[in-house]
C-alpha positions in Angstrom: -50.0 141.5 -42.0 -52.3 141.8 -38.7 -51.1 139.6 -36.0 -53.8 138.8 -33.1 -52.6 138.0 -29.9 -54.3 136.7 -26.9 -54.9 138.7 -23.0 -56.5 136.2 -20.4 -57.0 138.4 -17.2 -58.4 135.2 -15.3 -61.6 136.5 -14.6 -63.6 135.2 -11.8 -67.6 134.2 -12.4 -70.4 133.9 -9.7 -70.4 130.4 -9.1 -66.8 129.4 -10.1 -64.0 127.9 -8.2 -61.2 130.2 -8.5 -58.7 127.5 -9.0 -60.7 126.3 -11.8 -60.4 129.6 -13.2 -56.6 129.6 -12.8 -56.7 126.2 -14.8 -59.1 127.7 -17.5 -56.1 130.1 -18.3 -53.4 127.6 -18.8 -56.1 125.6 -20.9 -56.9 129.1 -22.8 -53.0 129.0 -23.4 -52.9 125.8 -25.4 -55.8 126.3 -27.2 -54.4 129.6 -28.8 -51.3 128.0 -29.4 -53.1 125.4 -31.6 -55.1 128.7 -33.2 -52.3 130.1 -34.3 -52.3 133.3 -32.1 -48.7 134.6 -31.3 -48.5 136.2 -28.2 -50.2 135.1 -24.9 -50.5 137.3 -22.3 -51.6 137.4 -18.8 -52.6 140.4 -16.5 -51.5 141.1 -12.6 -54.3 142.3 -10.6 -54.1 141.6 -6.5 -57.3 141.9 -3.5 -59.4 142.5 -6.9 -62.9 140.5 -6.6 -62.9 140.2 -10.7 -59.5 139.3 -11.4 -58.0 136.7 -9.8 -54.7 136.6 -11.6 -52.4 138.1 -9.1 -48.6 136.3 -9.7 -48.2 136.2 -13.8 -44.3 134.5 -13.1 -46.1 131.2 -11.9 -48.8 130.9 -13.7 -46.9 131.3 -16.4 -44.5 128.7 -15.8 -46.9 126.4 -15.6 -48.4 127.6 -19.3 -44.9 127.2 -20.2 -44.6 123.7 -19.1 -47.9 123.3 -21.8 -47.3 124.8 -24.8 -44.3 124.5 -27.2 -44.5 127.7 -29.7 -46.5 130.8 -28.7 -45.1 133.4 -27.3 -45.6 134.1 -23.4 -45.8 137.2 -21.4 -46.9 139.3 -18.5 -49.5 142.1 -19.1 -47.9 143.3 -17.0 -45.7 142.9 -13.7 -46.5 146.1 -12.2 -43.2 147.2 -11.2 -43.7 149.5 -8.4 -44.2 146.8 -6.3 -40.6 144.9 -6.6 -37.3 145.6 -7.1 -35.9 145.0 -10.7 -33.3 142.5 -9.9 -35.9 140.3 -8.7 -38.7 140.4 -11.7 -35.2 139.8 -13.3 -34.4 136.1 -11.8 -38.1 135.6 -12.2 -38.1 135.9 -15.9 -34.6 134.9 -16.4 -36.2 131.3 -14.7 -38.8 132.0 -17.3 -36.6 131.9 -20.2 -35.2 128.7 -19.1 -37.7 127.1 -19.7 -39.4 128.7 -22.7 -36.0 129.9 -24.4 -37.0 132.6 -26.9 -40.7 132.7 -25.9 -41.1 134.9 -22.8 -42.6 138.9 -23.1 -42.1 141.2 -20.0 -44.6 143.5 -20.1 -44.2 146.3 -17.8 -47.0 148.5 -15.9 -46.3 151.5 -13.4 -50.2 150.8 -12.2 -50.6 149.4 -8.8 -53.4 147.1 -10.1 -55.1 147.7 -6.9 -56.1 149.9 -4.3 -53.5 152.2 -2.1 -54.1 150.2 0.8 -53.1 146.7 -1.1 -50.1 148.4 -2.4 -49.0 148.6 0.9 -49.5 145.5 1.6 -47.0 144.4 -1.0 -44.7 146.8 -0.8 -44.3 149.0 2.6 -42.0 152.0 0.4 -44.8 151.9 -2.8 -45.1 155.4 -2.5 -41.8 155.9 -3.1 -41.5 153.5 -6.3 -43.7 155.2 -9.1 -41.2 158.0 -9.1 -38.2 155.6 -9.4 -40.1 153.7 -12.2 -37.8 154.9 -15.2 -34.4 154.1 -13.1 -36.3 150.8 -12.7 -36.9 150.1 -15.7 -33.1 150.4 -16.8 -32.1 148.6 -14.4 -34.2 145.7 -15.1 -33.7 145.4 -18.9 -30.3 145.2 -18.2 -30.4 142.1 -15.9 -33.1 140.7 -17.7 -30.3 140.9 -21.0 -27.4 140.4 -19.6 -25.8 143.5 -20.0 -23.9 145.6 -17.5 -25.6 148.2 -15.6 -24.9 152.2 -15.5 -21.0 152.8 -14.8 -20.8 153.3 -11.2 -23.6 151.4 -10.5 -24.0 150.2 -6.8 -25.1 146.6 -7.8 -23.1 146.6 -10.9 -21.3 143.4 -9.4 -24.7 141.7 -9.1 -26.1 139.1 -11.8 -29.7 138.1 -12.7 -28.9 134.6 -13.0 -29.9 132.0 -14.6 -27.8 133.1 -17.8 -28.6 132.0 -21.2 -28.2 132.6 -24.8 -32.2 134.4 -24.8 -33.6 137.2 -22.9 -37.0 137.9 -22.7 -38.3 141.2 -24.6 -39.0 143.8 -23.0 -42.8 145.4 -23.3 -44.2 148.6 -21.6 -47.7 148.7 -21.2 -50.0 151.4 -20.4 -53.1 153.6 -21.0 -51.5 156.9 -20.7 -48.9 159.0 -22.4 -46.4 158.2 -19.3 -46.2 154.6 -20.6 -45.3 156.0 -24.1 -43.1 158.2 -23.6 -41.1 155.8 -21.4 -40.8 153.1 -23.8 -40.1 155.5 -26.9 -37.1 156.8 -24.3 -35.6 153.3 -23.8 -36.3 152.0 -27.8 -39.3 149.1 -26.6 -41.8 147.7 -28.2 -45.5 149.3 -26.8 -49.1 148.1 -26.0 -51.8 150.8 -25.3 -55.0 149.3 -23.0 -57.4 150.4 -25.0 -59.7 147.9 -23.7 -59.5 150.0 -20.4 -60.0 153.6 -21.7 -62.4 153.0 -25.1 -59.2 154.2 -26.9 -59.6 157.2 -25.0 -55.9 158.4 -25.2 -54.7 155.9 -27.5 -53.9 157.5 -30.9 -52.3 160.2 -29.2 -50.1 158.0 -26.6 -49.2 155.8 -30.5 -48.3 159.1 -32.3 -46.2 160.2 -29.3 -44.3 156.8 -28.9 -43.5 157.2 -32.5 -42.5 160.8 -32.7 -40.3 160.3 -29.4 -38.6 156.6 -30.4 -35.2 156.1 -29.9 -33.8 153.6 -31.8 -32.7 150.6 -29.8 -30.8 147.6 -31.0 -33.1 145.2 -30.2 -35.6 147.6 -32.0 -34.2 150.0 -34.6 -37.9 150.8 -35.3 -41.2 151.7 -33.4 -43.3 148.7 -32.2 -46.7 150.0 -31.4 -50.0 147.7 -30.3 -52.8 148.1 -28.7 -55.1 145.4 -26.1 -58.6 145.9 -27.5 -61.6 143.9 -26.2 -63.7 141.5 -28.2 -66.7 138.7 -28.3 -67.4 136.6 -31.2 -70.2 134.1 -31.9 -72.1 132.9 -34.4 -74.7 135.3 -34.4 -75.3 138.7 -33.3 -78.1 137.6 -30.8 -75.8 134.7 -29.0 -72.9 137.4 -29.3 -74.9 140.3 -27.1 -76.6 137.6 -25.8 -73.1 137.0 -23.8 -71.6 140.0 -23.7 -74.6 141.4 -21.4 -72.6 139.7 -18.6 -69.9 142.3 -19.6 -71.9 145.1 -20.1 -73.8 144.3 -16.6 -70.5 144.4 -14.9 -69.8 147.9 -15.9 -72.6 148.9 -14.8 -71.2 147.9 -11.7 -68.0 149.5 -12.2 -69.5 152.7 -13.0 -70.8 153.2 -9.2 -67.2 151.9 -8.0 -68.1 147.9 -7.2 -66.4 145.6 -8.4 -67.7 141.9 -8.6 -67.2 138.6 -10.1 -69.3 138.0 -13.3 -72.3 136.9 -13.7 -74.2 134.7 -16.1 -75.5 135.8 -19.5 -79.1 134.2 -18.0 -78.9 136.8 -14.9 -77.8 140.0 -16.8 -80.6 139.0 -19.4 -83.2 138.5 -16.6 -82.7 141.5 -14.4 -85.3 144.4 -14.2 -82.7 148.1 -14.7 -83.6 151.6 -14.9 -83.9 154.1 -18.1 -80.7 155.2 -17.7 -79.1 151.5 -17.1 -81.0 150.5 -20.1 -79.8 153.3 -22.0 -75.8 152.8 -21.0 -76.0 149.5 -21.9 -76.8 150.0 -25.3 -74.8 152.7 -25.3 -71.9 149.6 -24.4 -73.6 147.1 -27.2 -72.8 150.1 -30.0 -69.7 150.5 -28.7 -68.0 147.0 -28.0 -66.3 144.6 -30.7 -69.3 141.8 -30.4 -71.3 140.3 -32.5 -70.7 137.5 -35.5 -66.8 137.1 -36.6 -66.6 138.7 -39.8 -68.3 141.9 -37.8 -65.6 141.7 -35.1 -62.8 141.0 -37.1 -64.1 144.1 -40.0 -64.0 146.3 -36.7 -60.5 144.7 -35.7 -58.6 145.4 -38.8 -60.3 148.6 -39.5 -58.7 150.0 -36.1 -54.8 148.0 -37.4 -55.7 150.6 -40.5 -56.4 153.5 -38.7 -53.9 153.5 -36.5 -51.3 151.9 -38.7 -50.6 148.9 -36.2 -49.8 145.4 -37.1 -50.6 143.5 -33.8 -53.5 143.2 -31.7 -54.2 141.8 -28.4 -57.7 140.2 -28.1 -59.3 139.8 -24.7 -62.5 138.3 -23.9 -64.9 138.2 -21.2 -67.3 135.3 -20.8 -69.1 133.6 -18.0 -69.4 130.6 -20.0 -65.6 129.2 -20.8 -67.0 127.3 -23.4 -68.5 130.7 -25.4 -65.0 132.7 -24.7 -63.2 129.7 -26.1 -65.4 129.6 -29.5 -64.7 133.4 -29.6 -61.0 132.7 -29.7 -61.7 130.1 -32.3 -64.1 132.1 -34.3 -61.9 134.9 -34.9 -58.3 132.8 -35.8 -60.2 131.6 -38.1 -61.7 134.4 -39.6 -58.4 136.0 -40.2 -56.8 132.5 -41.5 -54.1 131.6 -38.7 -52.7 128.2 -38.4 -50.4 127.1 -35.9 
């Protein structure tokens, strides 16, 4: 059986308050809980013009304090930028309040430039080659469980305690993530939104070949973050995602931006070449009418021999990425 599970990055639009947008996530939250979707994720990005989520511990508390049943997790704290045994307290606080519901999901990526990594963290350079040493360390406050004999901190205690402990994700788009979470027996997620799959069946097959068996999870747990827009028809469905596509346009010259409206990426004049990328992206992306998204969807689960799927959707309107979301849980028959 597929499961589909839900990445809200907290995209800003031209036009929008980003506190609205903030509050369009935790509203997101609840309405994929009554979908039936089982994971919801949310992304850490900082000084980023396009996504504004930049502290996933708060916001989701506050999703927390909103929902009752779906699962709730970062995608992903990107560790470099703390130390362990505080991303530990911080989800420990998490589990409090949603016992048995919180995902960690751990990056190694900044998620932002040099400069802002220095801003958060004066010894970031140093971090990314500590990552693996951080990741032990973290898993085994987050748990519970003792650290490494001989430990320095061994004495020290991610506190509060409980009867839960939140799983334990790596994320990635790279072999490094895979290989890291094969090595310490967690579950996976490849971007693939962020690479076109570029890299992703071979960072999959490597997790699997290199797992090692953990007792949380005697067997490989591989999934992958694809992105996807669902409407009615084909014409509303490009109709929207030309927003999308416009913005990488964008990206492709190295500006970022917020998005814009499906009326101005629809309107505006571009080149032969622009023209011919973005249908280049409109053969390429998962849009169009449900059964068309979700055919695409689960013949990727098949391919790849995957059982869970992270959807996330771009949309200036909140109205047309909500109706995706409810488009596609009901294509693929989930209930709450």
């Amino acid at each position: 059986m597929l499961h589909l599970s839900v990445l809200d990055q907290s995209v800003a639009g031209v036009g929008k308050p980003h506190g609205q947008t903030i509050r369009d996530t935790v509203a997101m939250a609840e309405l994929c809980e009554s979908l039936g979707y089982k994971r919801f994720w949310v992304s850490e990005h900082h000084s980023h013009p396009t996504i504004i989520g930049t502290a996933p511990e708060i916001l989701l508390a506050g999703i927390a304090m909103r929902t009752e049943r779906i699962r709730l997790g970062s995608a992903g704290v990107m560790l470099p930028h703390y130390a362990p045994l505080k991303v530990a307290e911080q989800f420990r606080v998490l589990e409090a309040l949603a016992p048995g519901r919180i995902d960690l999901g751990l990056g190694r990526a900044p998620g932002s430039d040099g400069r802002t990594s220095l801003a958060l963290n004066p010894a970031a350079a140093e971090r990314p080659a500590q990552f693996p040493n951080d990741v032990q360390d973290l898993m085994a406050w987050v748990s519970g469980q003792p650290l490494a004999e001989g430990h320095p901190f061994a004495a020290v205690q991610a506190n509060p305690q409980g009867e839960t402990s939140p799983e334990v994700w790596m994320l990635g788009s790279s072999l490094y993530g895979a290989q890291v979470a094969a090595h310490f027996g967690l579950p996976y997620s490849f971007a693939w939104f962020f690479t076109q799959g570029q890299g992703g069946p071979e960072a999959i097959q490597i997790y699997r070949d290199r797992y090692q068996p953990s007792e949380r999870f005697p067997e490989p747990c591989p999934g992958i973050c694809v992105w996807a827009l669902a409407a009615e028809t084909e014409e509303e469905a490009h109709y929207h995602f030309a927003s999308r596509a416009r913005w990488q346009l964008y990206r492709d010259r190295g500006r970022y931006t917020a998005l814009e409206s499906a009326e101005t990426a629809n309107n505006a004049a571009y080149s032969e070449d622009e023209t011919a990328r973005m249908e280049d992206l409109r053969r390429t992306a998962m849009v169009g009418t449900p059964d068309t998204v979700a055919e695409r969807i689960r013949a990727l689960a098949k391919r790849l021999d995957i059982e869970e799927i992270a959807v996330v959707t771009w949309a200036h309107d909140e109205n047309v990425r909500r109706r995706s979301y409810e488009l596609l849980s009901a294509e693929f028959g989930m209930t709450a």
